[in-house]
C-alpha positions in Angstrom: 17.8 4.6 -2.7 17.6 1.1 -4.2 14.8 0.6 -6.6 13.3 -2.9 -7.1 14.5 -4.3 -10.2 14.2 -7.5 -12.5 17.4 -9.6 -11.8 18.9 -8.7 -15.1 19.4 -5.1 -14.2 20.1 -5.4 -10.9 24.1 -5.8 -10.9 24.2 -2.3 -12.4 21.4 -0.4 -10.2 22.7 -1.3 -7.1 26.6 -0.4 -8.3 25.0 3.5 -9.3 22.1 3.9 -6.7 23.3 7.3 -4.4 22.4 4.8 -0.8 25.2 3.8 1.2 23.3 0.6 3.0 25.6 -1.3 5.2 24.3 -5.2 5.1 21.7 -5.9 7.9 20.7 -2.3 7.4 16.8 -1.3 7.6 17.3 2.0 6.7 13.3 3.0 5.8 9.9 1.9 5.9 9.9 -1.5 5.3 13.6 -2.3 5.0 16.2 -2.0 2.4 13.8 -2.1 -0.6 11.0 -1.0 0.8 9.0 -4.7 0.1 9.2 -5.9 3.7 11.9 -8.5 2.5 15.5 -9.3 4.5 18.1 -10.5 2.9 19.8 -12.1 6.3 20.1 -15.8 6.5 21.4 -16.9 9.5 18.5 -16.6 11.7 16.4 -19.0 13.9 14.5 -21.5 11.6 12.6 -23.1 15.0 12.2 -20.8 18.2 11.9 -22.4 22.0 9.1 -22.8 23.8 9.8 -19.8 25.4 10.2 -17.7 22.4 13.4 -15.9 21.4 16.0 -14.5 23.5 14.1 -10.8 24.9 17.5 -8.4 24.8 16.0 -5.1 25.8 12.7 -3.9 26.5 11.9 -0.1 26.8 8.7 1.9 27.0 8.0 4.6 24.2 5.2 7.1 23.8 2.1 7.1 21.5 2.8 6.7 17.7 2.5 4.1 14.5 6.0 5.1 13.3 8.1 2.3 12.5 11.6 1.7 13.6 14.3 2.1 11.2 17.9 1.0 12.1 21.3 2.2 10.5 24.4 1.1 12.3 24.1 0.8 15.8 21.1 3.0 15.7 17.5 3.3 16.0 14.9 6.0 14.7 11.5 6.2 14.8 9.0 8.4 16.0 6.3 8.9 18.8 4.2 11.2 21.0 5.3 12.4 24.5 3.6 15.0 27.2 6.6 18.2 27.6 5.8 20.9 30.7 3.1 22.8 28.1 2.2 20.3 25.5 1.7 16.7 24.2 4.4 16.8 20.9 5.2 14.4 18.0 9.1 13.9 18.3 11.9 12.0 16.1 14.5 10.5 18.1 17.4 7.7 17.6 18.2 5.4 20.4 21.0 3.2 21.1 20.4 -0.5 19.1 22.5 -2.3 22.5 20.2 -1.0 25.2 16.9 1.2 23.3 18.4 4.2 25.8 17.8 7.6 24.0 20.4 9.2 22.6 18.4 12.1 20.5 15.0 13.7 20.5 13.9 16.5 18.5 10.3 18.4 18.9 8.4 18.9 15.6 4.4 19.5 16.3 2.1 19.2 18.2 0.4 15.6 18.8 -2.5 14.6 16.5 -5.2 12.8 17.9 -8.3 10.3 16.2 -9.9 8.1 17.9 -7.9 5.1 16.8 -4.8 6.5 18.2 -2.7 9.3 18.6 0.9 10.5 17.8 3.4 10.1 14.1 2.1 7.7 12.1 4.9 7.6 9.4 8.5 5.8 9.7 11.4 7.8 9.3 14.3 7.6 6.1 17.9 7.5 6.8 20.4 8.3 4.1 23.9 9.1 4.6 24.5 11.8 7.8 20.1 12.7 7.2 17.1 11.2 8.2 14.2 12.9 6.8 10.6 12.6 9.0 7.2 13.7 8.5 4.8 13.9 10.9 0.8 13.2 11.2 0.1 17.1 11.0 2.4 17.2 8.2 5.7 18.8 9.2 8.1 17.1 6.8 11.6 17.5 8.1 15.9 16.4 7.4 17.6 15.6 10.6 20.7 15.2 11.5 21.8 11.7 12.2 24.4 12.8 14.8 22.2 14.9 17.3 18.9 15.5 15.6 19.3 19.0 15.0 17.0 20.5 12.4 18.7 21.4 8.7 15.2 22.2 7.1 11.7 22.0 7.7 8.3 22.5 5.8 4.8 22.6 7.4 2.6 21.2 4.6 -0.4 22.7 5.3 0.7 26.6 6.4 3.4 27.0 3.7 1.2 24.5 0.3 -2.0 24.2 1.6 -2.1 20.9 2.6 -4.9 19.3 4.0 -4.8 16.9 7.5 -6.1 13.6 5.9 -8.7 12.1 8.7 -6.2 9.8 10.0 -3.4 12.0 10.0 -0.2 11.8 7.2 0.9 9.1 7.5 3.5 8.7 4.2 7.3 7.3 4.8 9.6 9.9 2.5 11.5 8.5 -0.3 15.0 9.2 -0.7 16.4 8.7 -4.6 19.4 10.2 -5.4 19.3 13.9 -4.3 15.2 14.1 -4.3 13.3 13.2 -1.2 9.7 12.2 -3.0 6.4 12.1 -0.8 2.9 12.5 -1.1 1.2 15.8 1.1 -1.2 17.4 -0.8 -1.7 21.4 -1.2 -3.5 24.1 -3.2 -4.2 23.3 -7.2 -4.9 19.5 -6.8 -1.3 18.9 -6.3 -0.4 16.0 -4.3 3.3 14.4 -4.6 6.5 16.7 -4.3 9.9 15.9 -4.8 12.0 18.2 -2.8 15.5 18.7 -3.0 17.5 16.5 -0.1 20.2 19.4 0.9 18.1 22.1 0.7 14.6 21.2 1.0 13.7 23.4 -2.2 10.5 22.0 -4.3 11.8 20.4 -7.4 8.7 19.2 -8.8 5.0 18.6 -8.0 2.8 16.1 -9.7 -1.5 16.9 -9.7 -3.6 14.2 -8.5 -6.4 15.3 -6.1 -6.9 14.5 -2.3 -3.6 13.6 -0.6 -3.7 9.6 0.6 -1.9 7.6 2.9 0.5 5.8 1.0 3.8 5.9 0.3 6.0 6.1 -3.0 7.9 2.6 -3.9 10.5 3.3 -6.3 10.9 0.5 -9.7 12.2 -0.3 -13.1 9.8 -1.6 -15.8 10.4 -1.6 -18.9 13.7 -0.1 -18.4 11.7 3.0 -17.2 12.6 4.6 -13.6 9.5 5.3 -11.8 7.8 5.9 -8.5 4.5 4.0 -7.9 2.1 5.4 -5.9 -1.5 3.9 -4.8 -3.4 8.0 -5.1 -7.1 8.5 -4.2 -8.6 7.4 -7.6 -6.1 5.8 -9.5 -2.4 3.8 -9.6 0.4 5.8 -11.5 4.1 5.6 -12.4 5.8 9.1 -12.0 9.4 9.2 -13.6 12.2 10.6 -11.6 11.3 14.3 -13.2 7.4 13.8 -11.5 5.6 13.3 -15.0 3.5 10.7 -15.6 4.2 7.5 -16.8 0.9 5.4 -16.7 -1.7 5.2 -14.8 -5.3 3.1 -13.9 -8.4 3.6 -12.3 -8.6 2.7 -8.7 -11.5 2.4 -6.7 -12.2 5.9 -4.3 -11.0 4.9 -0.8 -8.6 4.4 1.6 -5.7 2.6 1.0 -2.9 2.5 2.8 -0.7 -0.7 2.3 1.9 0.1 -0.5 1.5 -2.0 -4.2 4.1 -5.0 -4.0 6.3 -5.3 -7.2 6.5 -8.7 -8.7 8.8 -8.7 -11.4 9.4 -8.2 -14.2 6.5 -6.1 -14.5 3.9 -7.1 -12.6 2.2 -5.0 -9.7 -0.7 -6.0 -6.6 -2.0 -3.1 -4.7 -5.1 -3.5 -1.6 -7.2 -1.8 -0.1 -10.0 -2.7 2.4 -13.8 -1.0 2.6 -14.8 -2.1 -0.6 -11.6 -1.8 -2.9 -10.5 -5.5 -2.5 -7.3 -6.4 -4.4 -6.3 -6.4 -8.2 -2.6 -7.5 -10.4 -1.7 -5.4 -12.9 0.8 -5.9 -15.9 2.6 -2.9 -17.4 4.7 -3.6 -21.1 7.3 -1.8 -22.1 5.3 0.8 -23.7 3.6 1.7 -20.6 0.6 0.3 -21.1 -1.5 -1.2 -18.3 -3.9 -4.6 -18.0 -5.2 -5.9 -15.6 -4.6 -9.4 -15.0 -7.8 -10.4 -12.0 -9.7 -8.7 -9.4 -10.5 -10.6 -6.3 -12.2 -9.2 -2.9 -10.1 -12.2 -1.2 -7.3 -9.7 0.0 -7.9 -7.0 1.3 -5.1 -5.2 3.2 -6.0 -2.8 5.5 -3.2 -0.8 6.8 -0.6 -3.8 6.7 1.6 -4.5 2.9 1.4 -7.6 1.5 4.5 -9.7 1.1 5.2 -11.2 -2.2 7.2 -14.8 -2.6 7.9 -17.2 -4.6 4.3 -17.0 -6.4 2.7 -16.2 -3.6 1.4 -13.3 -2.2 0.9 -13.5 2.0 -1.1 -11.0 3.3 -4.0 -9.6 5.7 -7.1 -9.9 3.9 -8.9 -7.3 6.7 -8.5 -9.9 9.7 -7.8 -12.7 8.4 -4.1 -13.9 7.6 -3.7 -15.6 3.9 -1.9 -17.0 1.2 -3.1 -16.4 -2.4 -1.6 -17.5 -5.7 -0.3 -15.2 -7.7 -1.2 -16.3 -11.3 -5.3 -15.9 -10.5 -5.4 -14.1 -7.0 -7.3 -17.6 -5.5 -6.5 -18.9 -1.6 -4.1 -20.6 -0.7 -4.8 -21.0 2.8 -5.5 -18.6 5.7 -5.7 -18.1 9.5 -8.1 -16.1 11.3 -7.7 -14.7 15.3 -4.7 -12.9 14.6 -6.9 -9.5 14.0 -5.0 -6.8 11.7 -1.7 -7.6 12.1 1.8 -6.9 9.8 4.8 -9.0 8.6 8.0 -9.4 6.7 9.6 -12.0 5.3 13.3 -13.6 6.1 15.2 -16.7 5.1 12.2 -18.3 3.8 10.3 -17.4 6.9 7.7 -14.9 7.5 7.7 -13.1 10.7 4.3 -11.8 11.9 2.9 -9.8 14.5 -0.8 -9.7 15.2 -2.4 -6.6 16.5 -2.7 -7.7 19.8 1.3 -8.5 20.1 1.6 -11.9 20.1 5.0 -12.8 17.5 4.5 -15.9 15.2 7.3 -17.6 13.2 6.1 -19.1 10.0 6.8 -20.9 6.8 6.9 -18.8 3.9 5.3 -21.6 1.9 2.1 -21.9 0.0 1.9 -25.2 1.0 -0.1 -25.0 4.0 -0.5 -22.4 7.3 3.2 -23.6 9.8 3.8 -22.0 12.7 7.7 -22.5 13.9 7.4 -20.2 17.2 5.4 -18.0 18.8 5.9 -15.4 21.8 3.0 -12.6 23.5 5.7 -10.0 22.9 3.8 -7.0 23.6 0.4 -5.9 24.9 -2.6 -3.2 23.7 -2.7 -2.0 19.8 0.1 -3.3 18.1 -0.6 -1.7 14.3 3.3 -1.8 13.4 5.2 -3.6 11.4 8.5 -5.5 12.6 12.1 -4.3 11.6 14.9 -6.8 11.6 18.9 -5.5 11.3 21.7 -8.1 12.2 19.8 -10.7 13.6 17.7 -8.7 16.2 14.2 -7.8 15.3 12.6 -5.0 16.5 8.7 -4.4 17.4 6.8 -1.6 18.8 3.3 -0.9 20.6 1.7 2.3 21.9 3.4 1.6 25.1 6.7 0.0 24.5 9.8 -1.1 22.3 11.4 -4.6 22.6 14.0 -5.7 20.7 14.7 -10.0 20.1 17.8 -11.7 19.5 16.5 -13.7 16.1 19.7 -15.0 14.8 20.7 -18.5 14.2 
């Protein structure tokens, strides 16, 4: 897995990191790094009135899970009614047409009242994809046909606890480790499993399991995972001890903490948590740079960019500098909605489906395009692999032709 590095080690990471990522790949939650970011270039810079060109457009069942693509194919994961049951499946479908190709059954559906089905986005690494569902069956697929090669149910075989909203944690894959918060018996809350076998390598104590998922770094010259936990921000090395951590306000937070290098991290959170940069030296030691209650992500990451960090502050779309946390500018009727960033554009979907092309710029708010592309709750994130960009709803899967 590639970690996010400062450009002076990054030559060398990428030459020894265990992921084979073919370019254009998104092969996890929130692409190739994990920070939302695309490294493609040749893509639209001005859409038609009309929007871009709709290739395929497929309906899907209930489910948050984003879409990961690897090749010239597509994993995610959603809810669907068999003759006895409502289940959570994984499946991979064809990137020309979105026709399935693969399903395979884990659980049975979770429900809440804000929505119903898998909440986190599946991992592909190599001839695995590795999946966890909202009632916490955390699982290695085969790429080929989906068949099982092992399984754990969180809460029967550690003790895990459902969260309220479900799990809803993307698993990391870093070198022969899959890492992931789930909870269990004794406090313990992140595991690192072993990626053949499935056999617990380590666990790390920490309290109530959260909703957020691991993003793997270097600072310092120290390998770490960073993890947003209950009550505090920590750094776990590669063997799961702790590096650092800092006191976080008690809440929900789901949107990951955005790297900005060299060693520099922002983590959000909404319902009172607010937003906060933190600055960690080479001994480990953490500041903290400013607070501010001006950004508050809800279940939607920030993007970081060239000093600026762009972001949902709960409903309301914004641009705050990076240096002292203060606004930019921002845009309100676009509800909660989610976003990455490519070739110096941001690409952002509002909760209600409507698809916006913008400048990446702290200048002011631009808009380059925009297209309704779906309808009802629309609470994931985009995925873009060679040029076509990939959304999802409660109801349906589109895919758009973005490139240039």
């Amino acid at each position: 897995m590639f970690r996010i590095v400062p450009s002076r080690w990054l030559c060398a990471l990428l030459c020894a990191s265990s992921l084979t990522v073919i370019s254009g790949d998104w092969p996890q939650f929130r692409g190739e790094n994990r920070d939302g970011m695309s490294s493609e270039t040749q893509l639209l810079t001005q859409w038609p009135e009309a929007g871009p060109k709709e290739l395929w457009r497929n309906p899907i069942g209930e489910g948050y899970s984003a879409v990961t693509v690897v090749g010239n194919r597509i994993y995610t994961m959603y809810a669907a009614e068999t003759e006895e049951k409502f289940m959570e499946f994984a499946a991979a479908l064809d990137t020309a047409n979105g026709q399935e190709l693969w399903r395979t059954a884990l659980c049975e559906k979770y429900d809440t009242e804000f929505g119903n089905g898998p909440r986190a986005t599946p991992t592909v690494d190599g001839d695995l994809v590795f999946v966890f569902t909202a009632r916490g069956n955390l699982a290695a697929l085969n790429t080929e046909d989906g068949s099982i090669v092992w399984q754990h149910d969180a809460p029967e075989e550690f003790g895990s606890k459902i969260p309220g909203w479900g799990f809803s944690q993307s698993p990391l894959v870093d070198g022969d480790m899959v890492v992931i918060e789930i909870g269990g018996t004794e406090n313990k809350s992140t595991y690192a499993f072993d990626r053949k076998s499935g056999e617990v390598k380590w666990t790390y104590d920490s309290g109530r399991v959260g909703y957020n998922s691991a993003l793997p770094l270097d600072i310092g010259g120290a390998s770490q995972y960073v993890c947003i936990l209950r009550d505090k921000l920590v750094g776990l090395s590669p063997e799961g001890t702790e590096l650092w951590n800092h006191p976080w306000p008690s809440g929900e937070c789901h949107a990951m903490p955005v790297f900005i290098a060299p060693n520099r991290i922002f983590a959000s959170g909404v319902e009172g948590v607010g937003a906060a940069l933190l600055e960690i030296d080479d001994s480990m030691a953490v500041k903290e740079v400013w607070q501010t209650n001006r950004m508050r992500n809800h279940f939607s990451t920030s993007i970081y960019h060239q000093e600026h960090i762009f972001g949902f502050d709960n409903a309301t779309l914004k641009c705050i500098q990076v240096d002292d946390g203060s606004v930019k500018w921002a845009k309100r009727g676009l509800g909660k909605g989610s976003m990455i960033y490519a070739n110096k554009q941001l690409l952002v979907l509002s909760d209600r489906g409507l698809l916006l092309l913008l400048d990446a710029t702290g200048d002011k708010y631009t808009e380059k395009g925009k297209v309704q592309a779906l309808k009802g709750r629309c609470w994931t994130a985009p995925s873009l692999s060679n040029g076509k960009l990939y959304l999802r709803s409660q109801d349906e899967i589109v895919c758009y032709d973005v490139s240039g």
